[in-house]
C-alpha positions as CSV (number, residue, x, y, z in Angstrom):
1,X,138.1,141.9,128.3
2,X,137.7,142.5,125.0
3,X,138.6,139.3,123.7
4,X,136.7,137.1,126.5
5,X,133.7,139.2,125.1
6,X,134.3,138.5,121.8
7,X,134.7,134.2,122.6
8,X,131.2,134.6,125.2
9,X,129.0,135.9,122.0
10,X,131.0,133.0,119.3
11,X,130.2,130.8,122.7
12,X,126.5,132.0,122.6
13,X,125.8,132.3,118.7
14,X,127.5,128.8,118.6
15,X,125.1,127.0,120.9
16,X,122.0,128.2,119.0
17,X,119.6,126.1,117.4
18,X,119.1,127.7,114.6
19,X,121.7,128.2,111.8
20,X,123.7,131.7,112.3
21,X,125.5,133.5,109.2
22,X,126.8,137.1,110.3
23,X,127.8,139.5,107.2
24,X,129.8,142.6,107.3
25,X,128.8,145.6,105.6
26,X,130.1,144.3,102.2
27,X,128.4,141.2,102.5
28,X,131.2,139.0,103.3
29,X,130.8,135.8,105.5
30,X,132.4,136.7,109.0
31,X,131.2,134.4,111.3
32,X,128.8,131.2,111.2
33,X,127.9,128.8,113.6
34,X,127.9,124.9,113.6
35,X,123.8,124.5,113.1
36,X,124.5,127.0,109.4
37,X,127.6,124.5,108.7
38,X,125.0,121.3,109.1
39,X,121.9,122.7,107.4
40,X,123.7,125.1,104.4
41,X,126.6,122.1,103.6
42,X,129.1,125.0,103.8
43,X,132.0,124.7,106.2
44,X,132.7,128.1,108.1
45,X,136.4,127.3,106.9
46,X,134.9,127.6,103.5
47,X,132.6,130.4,104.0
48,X,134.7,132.6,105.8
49,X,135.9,136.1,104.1
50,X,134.0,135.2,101.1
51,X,131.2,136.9,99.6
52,X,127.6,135.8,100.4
53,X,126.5,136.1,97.3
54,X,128.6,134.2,95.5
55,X,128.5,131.4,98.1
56,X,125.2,131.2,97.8
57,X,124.2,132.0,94.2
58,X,121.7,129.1,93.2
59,X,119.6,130.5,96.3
60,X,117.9,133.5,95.0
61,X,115.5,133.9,97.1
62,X,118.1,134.1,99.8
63,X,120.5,136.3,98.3
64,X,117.8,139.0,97.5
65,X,116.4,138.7,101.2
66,X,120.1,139.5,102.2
67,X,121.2,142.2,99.6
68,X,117.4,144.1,100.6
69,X,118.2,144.2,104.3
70,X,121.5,145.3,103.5
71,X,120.2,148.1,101.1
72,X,116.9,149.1,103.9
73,X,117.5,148.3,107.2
74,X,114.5,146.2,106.9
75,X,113.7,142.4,108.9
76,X,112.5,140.1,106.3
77,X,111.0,136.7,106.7
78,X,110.4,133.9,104.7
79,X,109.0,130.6,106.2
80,X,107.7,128.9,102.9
81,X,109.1,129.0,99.9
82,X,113.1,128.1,100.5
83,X,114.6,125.0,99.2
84,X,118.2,124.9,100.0
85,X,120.4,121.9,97.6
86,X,123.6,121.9,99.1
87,X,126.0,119.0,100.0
88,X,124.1,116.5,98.2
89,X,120.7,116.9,100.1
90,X,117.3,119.2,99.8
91,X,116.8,120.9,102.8
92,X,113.3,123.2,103.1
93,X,113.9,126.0,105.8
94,X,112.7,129.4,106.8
95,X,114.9,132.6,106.5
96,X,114.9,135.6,108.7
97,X,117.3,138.7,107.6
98,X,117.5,141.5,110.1
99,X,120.4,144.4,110.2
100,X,123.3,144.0,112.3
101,X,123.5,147.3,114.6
102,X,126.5,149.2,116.6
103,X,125.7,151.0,119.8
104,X,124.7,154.1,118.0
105,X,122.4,152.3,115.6
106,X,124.3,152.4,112.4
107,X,124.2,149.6,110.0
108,X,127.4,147.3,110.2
109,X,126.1,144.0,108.7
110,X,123.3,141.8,108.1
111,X,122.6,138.5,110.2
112,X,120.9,135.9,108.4
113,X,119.2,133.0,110.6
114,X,118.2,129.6,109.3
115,X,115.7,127.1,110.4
116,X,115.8,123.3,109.5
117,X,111.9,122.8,108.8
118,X,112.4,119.2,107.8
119,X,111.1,117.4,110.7
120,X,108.0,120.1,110.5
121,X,107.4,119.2,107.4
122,X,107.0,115.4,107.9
123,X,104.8,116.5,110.9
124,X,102.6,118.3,108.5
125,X,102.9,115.3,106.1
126,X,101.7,112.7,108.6
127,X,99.0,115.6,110.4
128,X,97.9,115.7,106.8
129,X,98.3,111.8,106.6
130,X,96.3,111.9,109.4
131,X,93.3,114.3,108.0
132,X,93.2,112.0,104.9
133,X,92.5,109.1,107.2
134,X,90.0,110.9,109.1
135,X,87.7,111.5,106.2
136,X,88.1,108.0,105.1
137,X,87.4,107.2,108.7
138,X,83.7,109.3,108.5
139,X,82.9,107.8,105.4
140,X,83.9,104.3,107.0
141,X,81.7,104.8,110.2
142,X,78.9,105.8,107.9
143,X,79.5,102.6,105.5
144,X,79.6,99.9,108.6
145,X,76.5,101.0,109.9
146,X,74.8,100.8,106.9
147,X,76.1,97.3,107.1
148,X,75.7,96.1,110.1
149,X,71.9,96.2,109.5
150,X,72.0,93.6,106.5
151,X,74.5,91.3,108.3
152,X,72.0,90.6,111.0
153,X,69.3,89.5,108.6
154,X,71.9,87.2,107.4
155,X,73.0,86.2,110.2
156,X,69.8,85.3,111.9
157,X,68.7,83.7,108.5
158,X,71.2,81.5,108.7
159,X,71.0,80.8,112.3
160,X,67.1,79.8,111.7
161,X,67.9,77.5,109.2
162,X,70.6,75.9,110.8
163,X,68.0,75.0,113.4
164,X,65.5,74.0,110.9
165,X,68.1,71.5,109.5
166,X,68.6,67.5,110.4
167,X,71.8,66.9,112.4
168,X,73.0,64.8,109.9
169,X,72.4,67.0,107.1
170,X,75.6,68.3,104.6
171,X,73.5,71.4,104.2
172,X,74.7,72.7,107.9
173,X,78.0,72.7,106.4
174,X,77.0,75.5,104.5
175,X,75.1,77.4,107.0
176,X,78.4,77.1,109.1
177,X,80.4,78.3,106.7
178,X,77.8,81.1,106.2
179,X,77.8,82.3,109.9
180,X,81.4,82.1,110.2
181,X,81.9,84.7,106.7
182,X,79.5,86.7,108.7
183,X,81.3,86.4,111.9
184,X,84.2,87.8,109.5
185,X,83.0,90.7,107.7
186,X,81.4,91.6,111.6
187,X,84.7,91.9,112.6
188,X,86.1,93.8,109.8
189,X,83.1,96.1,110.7
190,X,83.9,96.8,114.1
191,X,87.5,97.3,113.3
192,X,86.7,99.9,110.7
193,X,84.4,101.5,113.5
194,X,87.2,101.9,116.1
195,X,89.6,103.6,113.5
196,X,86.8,105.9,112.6
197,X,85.4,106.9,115.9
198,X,86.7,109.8,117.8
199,X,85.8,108.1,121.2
200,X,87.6,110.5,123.8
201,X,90.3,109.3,125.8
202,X,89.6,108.5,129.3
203,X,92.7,109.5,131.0
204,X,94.0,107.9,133.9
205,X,97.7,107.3,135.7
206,X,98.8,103.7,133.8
207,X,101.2,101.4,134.8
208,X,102.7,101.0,131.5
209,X,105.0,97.3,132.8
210,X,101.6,95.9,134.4
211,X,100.0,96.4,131.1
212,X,102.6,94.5,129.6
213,X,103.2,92.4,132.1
214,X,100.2,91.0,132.1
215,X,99.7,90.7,128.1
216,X,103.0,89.2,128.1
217,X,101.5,86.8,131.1
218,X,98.2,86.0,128.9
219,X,100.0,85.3,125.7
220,X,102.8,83.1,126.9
221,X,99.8,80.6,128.1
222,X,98.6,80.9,124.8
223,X,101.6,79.8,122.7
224,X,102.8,77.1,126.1
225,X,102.8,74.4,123.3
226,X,105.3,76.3,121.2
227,X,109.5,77.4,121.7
228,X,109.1,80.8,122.2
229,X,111.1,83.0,124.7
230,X,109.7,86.0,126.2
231,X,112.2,88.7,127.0
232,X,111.3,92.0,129.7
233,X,113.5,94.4,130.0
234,X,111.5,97.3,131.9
235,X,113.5,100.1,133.3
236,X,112.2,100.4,137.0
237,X,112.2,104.2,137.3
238,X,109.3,104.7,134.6
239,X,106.2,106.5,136.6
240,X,102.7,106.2,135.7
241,X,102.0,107.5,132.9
242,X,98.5,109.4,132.3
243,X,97.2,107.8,129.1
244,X,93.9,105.2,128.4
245,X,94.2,101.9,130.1
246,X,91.6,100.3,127.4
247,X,93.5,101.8,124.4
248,X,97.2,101.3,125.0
249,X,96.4,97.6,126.3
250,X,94.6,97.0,123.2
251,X,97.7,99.0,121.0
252,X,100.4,96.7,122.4
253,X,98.4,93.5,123.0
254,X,98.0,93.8,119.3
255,X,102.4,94.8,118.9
256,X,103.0,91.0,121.0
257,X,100.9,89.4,119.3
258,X,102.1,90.4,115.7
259,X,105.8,89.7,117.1
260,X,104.6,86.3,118.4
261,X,103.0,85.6,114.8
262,X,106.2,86.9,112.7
263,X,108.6,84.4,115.3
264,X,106.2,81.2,114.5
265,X,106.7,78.6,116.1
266,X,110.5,79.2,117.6
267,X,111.9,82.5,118.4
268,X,112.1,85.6,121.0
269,X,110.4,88.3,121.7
270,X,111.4,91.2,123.5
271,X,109.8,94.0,125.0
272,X,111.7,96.7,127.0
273,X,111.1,99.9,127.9
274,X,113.4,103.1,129.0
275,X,113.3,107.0,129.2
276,X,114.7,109.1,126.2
277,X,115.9,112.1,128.4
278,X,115.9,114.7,125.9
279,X,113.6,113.5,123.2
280,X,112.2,116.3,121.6
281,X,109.4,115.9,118.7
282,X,111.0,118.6,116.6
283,X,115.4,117.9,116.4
284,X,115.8,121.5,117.0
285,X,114.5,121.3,120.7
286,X,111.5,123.1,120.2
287,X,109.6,121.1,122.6
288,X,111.3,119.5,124.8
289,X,109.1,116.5,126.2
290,X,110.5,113.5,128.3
291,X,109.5,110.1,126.4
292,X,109.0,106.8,127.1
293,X,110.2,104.6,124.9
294,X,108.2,101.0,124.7
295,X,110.3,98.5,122.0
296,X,108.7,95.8,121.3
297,X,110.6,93.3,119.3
298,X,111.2,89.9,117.4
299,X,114.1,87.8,115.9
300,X,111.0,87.1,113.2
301,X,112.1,87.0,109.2
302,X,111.6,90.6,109.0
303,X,109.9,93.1,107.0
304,X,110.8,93.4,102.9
305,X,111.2,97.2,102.2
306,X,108.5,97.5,99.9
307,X,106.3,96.4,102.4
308,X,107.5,98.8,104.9
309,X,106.0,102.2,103.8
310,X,102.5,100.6,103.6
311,X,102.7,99.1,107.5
312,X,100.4,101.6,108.7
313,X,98.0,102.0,105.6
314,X,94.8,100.6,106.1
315,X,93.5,97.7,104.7
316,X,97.4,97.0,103.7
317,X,97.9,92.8,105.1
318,X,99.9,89.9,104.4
319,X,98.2,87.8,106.4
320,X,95.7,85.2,104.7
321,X,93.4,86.2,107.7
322,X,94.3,89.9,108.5
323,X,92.0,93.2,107.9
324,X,95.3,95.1,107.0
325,X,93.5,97.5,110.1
326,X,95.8,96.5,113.1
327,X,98.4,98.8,112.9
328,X,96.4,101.5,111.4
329,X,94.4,101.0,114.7
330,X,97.9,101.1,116.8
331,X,98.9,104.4,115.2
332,X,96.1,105.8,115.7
333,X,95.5,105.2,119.5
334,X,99.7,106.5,119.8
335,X,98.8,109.7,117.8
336,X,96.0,110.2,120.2
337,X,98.0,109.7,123.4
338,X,100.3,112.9,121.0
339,X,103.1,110.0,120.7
340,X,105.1,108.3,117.6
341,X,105.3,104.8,116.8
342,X,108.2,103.6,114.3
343,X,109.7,100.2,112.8
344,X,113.0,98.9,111.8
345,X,113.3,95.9,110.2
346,X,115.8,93.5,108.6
347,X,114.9,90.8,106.8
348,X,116.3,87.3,108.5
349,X,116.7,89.5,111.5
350,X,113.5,90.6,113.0
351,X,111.7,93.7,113.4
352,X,111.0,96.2,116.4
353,X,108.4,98.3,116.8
354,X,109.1,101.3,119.1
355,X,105.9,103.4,120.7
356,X,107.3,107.1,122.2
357,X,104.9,108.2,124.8
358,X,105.1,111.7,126.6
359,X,105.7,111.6,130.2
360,X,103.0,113.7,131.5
361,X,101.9,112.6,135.2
């Protein structure tokens, strides 16, 4: 039995999330599971019978939190300040060091567990992102009142002495011109407003294909004149959804119609959706959430890499007409619905937005 015992617990200590390094009371490597191998660099092949602290001598930190729970008995834990540089990459993760005991409680080792906090770490980068654009957003909300008063002057000036002018007068040129700058800035304005207001979502069970169904239905109307192919690929078993009708029409109303731009005047564009079974928003599994997955794509040029990074910044365009606040707008209304949106892109091929929703009914 002793053996099958001995295979259950490797079984067990191998299926873990978390990296797994067991030392013996010397401090030698005697077991370590496949999550250590991928986040440490170190093969167990390698690491076996060899002394931890000479595997592992650039990480201090690490080596002292070993060599003190060795020397004490003690649990130590260290969720901040570990940067592991092995196999070519910079890992951050936390540490936890707690004794290894026999039946009777003595000391025969030291088990050392790792966490990969990458993925945490870009969640705290785009949270922060996030916080960073929130405070840009007060200031914003605050700014386009402030000028939304003046524009109506203008607005109505020019209206006035439109009306004041002959039919046939060159001057109404300018007084168009004038209206239709306004008309501009006015929606730049009320852009800016919806990034910046923290209008609560109104939840309700959303047909996710009838909402794009039906923008799909409106836009190919709109572009009848041109040679462009509209692809649906919906996965049938996709429930409702509980999310805000008004928001996520508006967030991929404005994904078709930037993949309907970046096509021109020939092309396809594709939106499908499916279920990522075991998508979890941390790679570890530490929440477990059923997605739905929403591509929606073009065979467009693409997107040049340096352009990438900036997609979601706000006031960032390349468009002669654009506010540069579209996708800031989509990203935001998907953070709200606690979702991800991504891109790939390659240039001459075409680019695909992907929005991950969570499957709450």
């Amino acid at each position: 039995m002793g053996n099958h015992l001995g295979e259950y617990y490797a079984n067990v200590i191998d299926s873990v999330g978390d990296g797994v390094i067991v030392l013996d009371g010397d401090g030698t490597v005697t077991l370590m599971n496949p999550t250590a191998e991928e986040i440490t660099g170190i093969s167990r092949r390698q690491a076996q019978g060899q002394a931890f602290g000479a595997l592992f001598r650039s990480e201090e930190i690490l080596t002292e939190m070993v060599a003190k729970t060795a020397a004490t008995g003690m649990t130590i834990s260290d969720y901040e300040n570990i940067v592991l540089r092995t196999g070519g990459r910079i890992t951050p993760v936390s540490a936890t060091t707690s004794p290894l005991l026999r039946d009777d409680g003595e000391r025969i080792g030291t088990i050392l567990v790792l966490r990969d906090l990458t993925n945490i770490r870009e969640l705290e980068g785009a949270l922060r992102k996030a916080d960073r654009l929130s405070t840009v957003g007060t200031l914003a909300a605050g700014l386009a009142h402030e000028i939304k008063n003046p524009l109506g002057g203008i607005k109505g000036a020019a209206q006035l002495m439109e009306r004041e002018l002959p039919e046939e007068s060159e001057l109404r040129d300018y007084t168009r011109v004038v209206l239709k700058e306004v008309q501009r800035v006015d929606r730049i304005v009320e852009e800016l407003l919806q990034l910046a207001s923290p209008r609560k979502l109104q939840l309700s069970p959303v047909n996710l294909h009838k909402i794009v169904g039906d923008i799909l239905l409106l836009q190919k109307r709109a572009v009848s004149g041109k040679k462009i192919a509209f692809l649906q690929q919906f996965d049938p078993s996709i429930p409702p959804i509980l999310g805000d009708e008004a928001l996520l029409t508006q967030l991929f109303l404005n994904l078709v119609k930037n993949a309907i731009e970046a096509v021109g005047e020939d092309g396809q564009v594709r939106v499908a959706s499916r279920v990522l079974a075991d998508y979890s928003m941390t790679q570890k599994g530490e929440r477990r959430a059923r997605m739905v997955a929403i591509e929606v794509g073009d065979d467009g040029p693409g997107i040049p890499k340096e352009e990438m990074e900036h997609l979601f910044t706000p006031f960032f365009t390349t468009k002669p007409k654009g506010t540069g606040l579209g996708l800031a707008i989509c990203q935001k209304i998907v953070t709200e619905h606690r979702g991800m949106i991504k891109v790939e892109s390659e240039p001459k091929r075409g680019t695909t937005f992907t929005v991950m929703l969570p499957l709450i009914q």
